[in-house]
N, C-alpha and C positions, 0 to 999 in steps of 0.2 A: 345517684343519677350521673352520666355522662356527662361531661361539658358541652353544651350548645352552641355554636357557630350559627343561630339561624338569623336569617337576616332580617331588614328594615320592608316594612309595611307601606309606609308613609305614601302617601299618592304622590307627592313631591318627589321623590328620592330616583336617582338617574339609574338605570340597569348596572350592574356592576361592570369595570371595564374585565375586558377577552384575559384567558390566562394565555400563558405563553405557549405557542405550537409544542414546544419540547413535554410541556407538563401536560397539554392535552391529547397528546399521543400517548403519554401513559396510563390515560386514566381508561376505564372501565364502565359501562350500564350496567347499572341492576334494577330488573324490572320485579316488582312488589306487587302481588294481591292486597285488595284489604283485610288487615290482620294480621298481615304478615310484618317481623321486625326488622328494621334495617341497622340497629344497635339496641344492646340490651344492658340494664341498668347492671352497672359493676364490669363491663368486659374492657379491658385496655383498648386505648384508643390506638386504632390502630390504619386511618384512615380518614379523611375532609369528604363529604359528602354536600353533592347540589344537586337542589330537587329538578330534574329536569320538566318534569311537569306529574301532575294530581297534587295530592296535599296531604303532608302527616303530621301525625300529632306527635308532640312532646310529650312525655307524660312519665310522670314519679310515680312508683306504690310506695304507699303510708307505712308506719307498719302495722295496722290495721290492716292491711290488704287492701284499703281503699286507693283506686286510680285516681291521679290528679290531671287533669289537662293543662298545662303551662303552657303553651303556646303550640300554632298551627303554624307547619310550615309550609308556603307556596312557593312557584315557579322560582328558580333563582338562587332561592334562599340557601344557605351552606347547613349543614344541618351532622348533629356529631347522635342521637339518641332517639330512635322514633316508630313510630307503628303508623304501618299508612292505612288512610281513613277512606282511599280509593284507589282503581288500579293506579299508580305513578310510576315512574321513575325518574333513578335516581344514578349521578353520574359521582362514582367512586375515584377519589386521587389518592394512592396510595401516601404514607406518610412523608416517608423517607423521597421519595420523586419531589415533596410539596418544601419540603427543608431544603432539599437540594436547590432548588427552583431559587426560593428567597434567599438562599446566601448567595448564589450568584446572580440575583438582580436585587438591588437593594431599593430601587423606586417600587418592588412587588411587594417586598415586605412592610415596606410603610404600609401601601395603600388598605395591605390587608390587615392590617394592626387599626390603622383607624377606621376600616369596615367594622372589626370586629367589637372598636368600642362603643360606633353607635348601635351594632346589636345588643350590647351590652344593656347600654343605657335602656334600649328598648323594654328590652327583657324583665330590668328591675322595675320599669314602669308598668306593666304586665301584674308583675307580681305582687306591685305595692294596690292594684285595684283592688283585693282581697280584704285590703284594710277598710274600703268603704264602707260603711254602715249602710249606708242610704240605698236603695237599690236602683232608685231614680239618678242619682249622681254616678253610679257606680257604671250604670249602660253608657249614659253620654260620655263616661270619660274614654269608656273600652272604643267607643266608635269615635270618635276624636282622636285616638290613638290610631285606629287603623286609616281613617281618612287623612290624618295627615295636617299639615299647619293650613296650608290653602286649600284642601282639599274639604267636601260635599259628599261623595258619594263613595258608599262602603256594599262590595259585592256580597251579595247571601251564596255563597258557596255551601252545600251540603243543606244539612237541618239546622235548625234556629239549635235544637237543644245541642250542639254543638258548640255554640258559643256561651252557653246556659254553664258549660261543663269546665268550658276555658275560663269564665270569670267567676266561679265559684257561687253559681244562682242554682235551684230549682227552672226544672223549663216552666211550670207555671209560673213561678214569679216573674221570669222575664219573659214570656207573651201580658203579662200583665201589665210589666212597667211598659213595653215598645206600644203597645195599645192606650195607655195614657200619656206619654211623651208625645205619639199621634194626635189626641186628641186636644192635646196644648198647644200643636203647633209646632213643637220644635222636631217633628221629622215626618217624613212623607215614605211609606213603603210601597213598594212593589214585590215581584214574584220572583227577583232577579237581584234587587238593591233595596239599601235603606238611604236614603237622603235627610243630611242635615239641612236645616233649616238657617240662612244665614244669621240670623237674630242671634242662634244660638250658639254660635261659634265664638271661642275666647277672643 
């Protein structure tokens, strides 16, 4: 699998600051059908990718041939490996323009250095959801994760079995657990969002 640049979720977390005129004159749109890949697993990296808008998935085959869902990328997000899950685009910086960019401003490469580690961080916390057993612990952690430290409320973008796919459930199992997490109280849905319950919040 490619290396990931996708970014923070977090309902807290500030829009990334502007790149530099020079670098975003260089870059390029690429508009995506769904299905279509915008990097495929094993090709040199050859480019920084931001989703300018829709949403694509990250995703590994096993070698089983089974697809993984790792992570959804949204508006913003920098993204290095993905298949979009609706029409989007997506704003291509070619590689060599984005090196160039950070050696001669050194306040860009920090900033992107510690973007990249709380995606980082993100990412492994993604990944380590797989390890839940519980299926009831496993949804609250995924939507605490997307809502964020202060944050309530987490958008239902696409199908539910899309997030079924991203934390490693059956779509019945997870209308089953969000329909009893409902009925306890700790969240409230709509057609639109899922709303945490403050009780329920670490």
């Amino acid at each position: 699998m490619a290396a990931s640049l996708t970014g923070s979720t977090a309902a807290e977390e500030s829009p990334p600051e502007p790149l530099p005129a020079s670098l975003e004159a260089g870059s390029t749109i690429c508009v995506l059908a769904p299905g279509d890949h915008l990097f495929r697993q094993g090709d040199p990296a050859a480019a920084i990718y931001k989703v300018e808008s829709g949403r694509l998935r990250l995703i590994r085959c096993t070698v089983d041939d089974h697809l993984v869902i790792l992570h959804t990328a949204r508006r913003d997000d920098y993204h290095c490996d993905a298949v979009a899950a609706v029409p989007s685009s997506v704003r291509v910086y070619p590689k060599q323009k984005a090196m160039e960019a950070m050696r001669k401003d050194p306040a860009l490469a920090e900033a992107f250095m510690a973007r990249l580690a709380r995606q980082l961080q993100e990412l492994r916390a993604r990944m380590e959801l797989r390890n839940i057993r519980s299926a009831r612990d496993r949804v609250l952690q995924y939507l605490r994760l997307r809502a964020g430290v202060q944050g309530r409320s987490i958008p239902v973008e696409g199908q539910l079995q899309d997030i079924a796919a991203e934390i490693g459930m059956t779509r019945e199992a997870l209308y089953r657990t969000l329909a009893a997490l409902e009925t306890e109280g700790c969240l409230t849905r709509t057609e639109t969002a899922i709303l945490l319950e403050k009780s329920d919040s670490p």
